[in-house]
N, C-alpha and C positions, 0 to 999 in steps of 0.2 A: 293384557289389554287394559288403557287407560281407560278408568271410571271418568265420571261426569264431575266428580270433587277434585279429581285428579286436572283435570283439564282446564276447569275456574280456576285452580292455582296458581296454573304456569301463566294463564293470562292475565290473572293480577299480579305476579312476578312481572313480564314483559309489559306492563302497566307503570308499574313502578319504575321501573329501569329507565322506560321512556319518558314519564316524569318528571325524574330527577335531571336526566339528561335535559332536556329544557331546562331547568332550573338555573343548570350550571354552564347552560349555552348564554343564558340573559345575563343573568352576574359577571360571565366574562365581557360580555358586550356592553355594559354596562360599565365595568372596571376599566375598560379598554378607552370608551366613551369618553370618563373624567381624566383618564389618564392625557390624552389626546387633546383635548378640552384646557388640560393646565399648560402643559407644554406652549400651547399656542396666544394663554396669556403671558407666559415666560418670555416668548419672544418679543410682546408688544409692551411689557412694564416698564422700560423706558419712556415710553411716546410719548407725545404734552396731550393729544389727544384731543376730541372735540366738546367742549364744554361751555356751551355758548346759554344766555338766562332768555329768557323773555316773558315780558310783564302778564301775558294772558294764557291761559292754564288751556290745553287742548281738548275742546268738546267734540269729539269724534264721535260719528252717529252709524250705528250700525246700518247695514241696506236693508231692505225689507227683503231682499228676494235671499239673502241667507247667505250669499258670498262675502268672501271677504275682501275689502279696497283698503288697499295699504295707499297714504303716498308717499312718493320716494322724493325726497328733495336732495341732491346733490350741489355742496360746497367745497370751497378750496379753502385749507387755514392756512395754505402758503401764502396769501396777499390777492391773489387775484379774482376780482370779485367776489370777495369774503362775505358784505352785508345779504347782499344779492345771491339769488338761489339758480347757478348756474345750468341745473339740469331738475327739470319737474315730469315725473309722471306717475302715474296710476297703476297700480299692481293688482290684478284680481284672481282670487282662486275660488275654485269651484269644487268644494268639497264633494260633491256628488260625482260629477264626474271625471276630476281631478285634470279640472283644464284652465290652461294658465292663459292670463290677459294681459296685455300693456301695453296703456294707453301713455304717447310722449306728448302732453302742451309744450308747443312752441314758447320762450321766454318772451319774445316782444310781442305777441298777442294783447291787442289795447281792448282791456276789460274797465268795466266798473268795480270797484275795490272800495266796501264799505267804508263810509267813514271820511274816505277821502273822496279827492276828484279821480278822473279816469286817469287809468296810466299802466304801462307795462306790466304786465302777471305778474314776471317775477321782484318788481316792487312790493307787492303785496308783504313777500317776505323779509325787507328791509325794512317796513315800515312797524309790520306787527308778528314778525317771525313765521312759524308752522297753523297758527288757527286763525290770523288772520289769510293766510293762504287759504286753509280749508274752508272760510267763510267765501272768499273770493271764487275758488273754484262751484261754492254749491248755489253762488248768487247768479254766476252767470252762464254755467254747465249744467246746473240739476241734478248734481253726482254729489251723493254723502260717501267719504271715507273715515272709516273707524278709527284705522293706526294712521302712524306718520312712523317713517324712516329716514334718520338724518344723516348722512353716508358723507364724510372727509374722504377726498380725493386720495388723499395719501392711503387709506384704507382700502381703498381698491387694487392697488399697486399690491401690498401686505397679501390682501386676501388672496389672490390669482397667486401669486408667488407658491405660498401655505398648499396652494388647493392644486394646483398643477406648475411642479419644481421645473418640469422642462416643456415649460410655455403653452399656450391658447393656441389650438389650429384657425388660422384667418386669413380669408383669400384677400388680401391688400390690393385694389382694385388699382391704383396710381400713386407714384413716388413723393411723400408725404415727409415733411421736416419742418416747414414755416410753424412757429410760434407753438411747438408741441413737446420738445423739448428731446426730439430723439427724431435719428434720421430712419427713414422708412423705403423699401425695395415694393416695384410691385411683386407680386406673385401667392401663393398658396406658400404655411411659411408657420411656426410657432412664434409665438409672440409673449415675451416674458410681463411682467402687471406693468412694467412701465413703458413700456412698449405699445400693449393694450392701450392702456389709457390715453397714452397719444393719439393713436388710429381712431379712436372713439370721439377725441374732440379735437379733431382737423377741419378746417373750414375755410381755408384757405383758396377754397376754387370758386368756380361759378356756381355752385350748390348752395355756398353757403350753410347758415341754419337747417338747412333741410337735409342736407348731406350728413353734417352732422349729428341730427337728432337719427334718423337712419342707420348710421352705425354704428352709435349707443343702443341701438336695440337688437343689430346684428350683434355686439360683444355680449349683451347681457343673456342673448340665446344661446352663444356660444360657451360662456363659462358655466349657462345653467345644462346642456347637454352633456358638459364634462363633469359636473357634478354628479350626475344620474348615474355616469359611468360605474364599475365597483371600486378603481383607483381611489375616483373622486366621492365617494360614500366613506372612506375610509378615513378621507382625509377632511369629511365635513367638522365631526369637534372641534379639531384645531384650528380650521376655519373661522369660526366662531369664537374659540380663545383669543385670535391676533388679532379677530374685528372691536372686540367688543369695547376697547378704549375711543374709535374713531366712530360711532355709531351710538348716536343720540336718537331716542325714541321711546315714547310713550306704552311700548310693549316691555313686559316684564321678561328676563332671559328665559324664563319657561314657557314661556309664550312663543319668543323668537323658536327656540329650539322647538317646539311645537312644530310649528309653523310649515319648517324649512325641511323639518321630518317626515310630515308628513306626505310632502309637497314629492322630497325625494323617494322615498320608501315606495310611493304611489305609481312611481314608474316614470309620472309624468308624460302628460302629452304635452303634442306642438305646444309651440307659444303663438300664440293671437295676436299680432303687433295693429297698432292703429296709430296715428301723426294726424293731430290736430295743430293746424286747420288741413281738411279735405285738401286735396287735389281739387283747383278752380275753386276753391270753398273761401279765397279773401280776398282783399285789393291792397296793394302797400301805400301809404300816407305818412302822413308828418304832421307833427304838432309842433308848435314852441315850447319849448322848456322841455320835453319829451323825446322828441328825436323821430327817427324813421322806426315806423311800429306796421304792426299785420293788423290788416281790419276786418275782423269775419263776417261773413254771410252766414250771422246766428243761425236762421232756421237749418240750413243745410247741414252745418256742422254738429248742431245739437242734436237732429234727427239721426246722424249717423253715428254720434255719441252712445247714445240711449240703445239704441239699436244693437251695437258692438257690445254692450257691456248686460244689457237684460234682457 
């Protein structure tokens, strides 16, 4: 018959064993990690990559309600629309309850933009880069965001590729090729990063901008769904290796990886999508020297702002 000294033995035995085993489960996962991690710079150390200056240093102000607002500015270094920040929105996480947000501004939304006269959002960023945006979004939204993520188009393509070899499932609503750079089928369909990225910024119908900005936020759920996946967990390091040439931002890579780990690891819920301006929320006009721009019905939009985000 086993004593009582007999017994505390075997379980600090079985103590240790399980111990170690942790130990030597995180070092692999860890090794694995950097291993994955290099590879994925390996494939992008050619890229010219995005490396763009601007004169004012980004003051990003934490929220007071403890989440975090990343914004995501989307450019092309291929030529089109380079100055100009093609895609803007708001990214929020919810460390508590690990619930993900995002918010798309419309680019021709006619804001006041310090400094200057009134004129399109995404002027903002041609004129004074990422913190004259983030003063533009908090003069005329009442949103402080902390970081800023500056994402090359070409990195998108990269990243989706890296992260899902045999393509993004996405129900392609209608037959899509004007000015996207790839022809498109309707139907339910994997769709390779350039591929993607076409479908994301088609605009070519009666939608317009709104179609558009819509299924930039249907692609950005969809790549974050297959992320979650275990495939796409596997495949996040290396993710991160091929982005990290085309991804300019004010977060330190231990930050990023932070970020996006904990975001995944968490399980993640839905994603909360919002498209300002509201439904019924503006009127279209024109200025001279500005073009046809969206004119908000501030109270509406901002209420609904505020609302979606605190």
């Amino acid at each position: 018959m086993e004593t009582r000294q007999q017994r505390r033995k075997k379980k600090m035995k079985k103590g240790r064993v399980f111990f170690a085993l942790i130990i030597l489960f995180s070092i692999f996962i860890l090794i694995f990690s950097l291993t994955q991690y290099w590879l994925g710079t390996q494939m992008s150390k050619d890229a010219q990559g995005l490396d763009l200056e601007f004169e004012q240093e980004f003051e990003g102000v934490k929220s007071d309600s403890g989440k975090v607002n990343v914004l995501l500015i989307g450019v092309d270094s291929r030529g089109e629309e380079q100055s100009r920040s093609d895609t803007m929105m708001i990214a929020q996480w919810d460390g508590e309850t690990d619930q993900v947000k995002l918010v798309s501004l419309m680019r021709d939304i006619y804001v006041d933009i310090p400094g200057y006269q009134s004129y399109k959002l995404n002027t903002a960023f041609y004129l004074g880069g990422p913190e004259l945006l983030r003063q533009t979004i908090k003069e005329n939204f009442n949103i402080d965001v902390e970081h800023y993520m500056m994402i090359d188009f070409v990195a998108f393509e990269d990243m989706v590729d890296a992260l899902a070899p045999d393509g993004i499932e996405i129900d392609v609503e209608k037959a899509m090729s004007e000015k996207i750079g790839v022809s498109l089928e309707e139907g339910q369909q994997k769709l390779n990063g350039k591929e993607l990225l076409g479908y994301a910024r088609f605009r070519a119908d009666a939608e317009g901008d709104f179609g558009r900005v819509n299924r930039q936020q249907q692609v950005i759920e969809a790549v974050k769904d297959h992320a979650m996946s275990l495939s796409g967990v596997t495949k996040t390091p290396k993710l991160l290796g091929v982005a990290q040439p085309y991804i300019q931002t004010n977060m330190s890579n231990a930050k990023q990886i932070e970020l996006m780990s904990r975001i995944i690891l968490s399980g993640g819920a839905d994603l909360d999508r919002l498209t300002i301006p509201i439904e019924n929320g503006y009127s279209n006009a024109s200025y001279p020297g500005v073009g046809s721009v969206l004119e908000l019905y501030w109270e509406e939009n901002n209420e609904a702002l505020q609302e979606f985000l605190n």
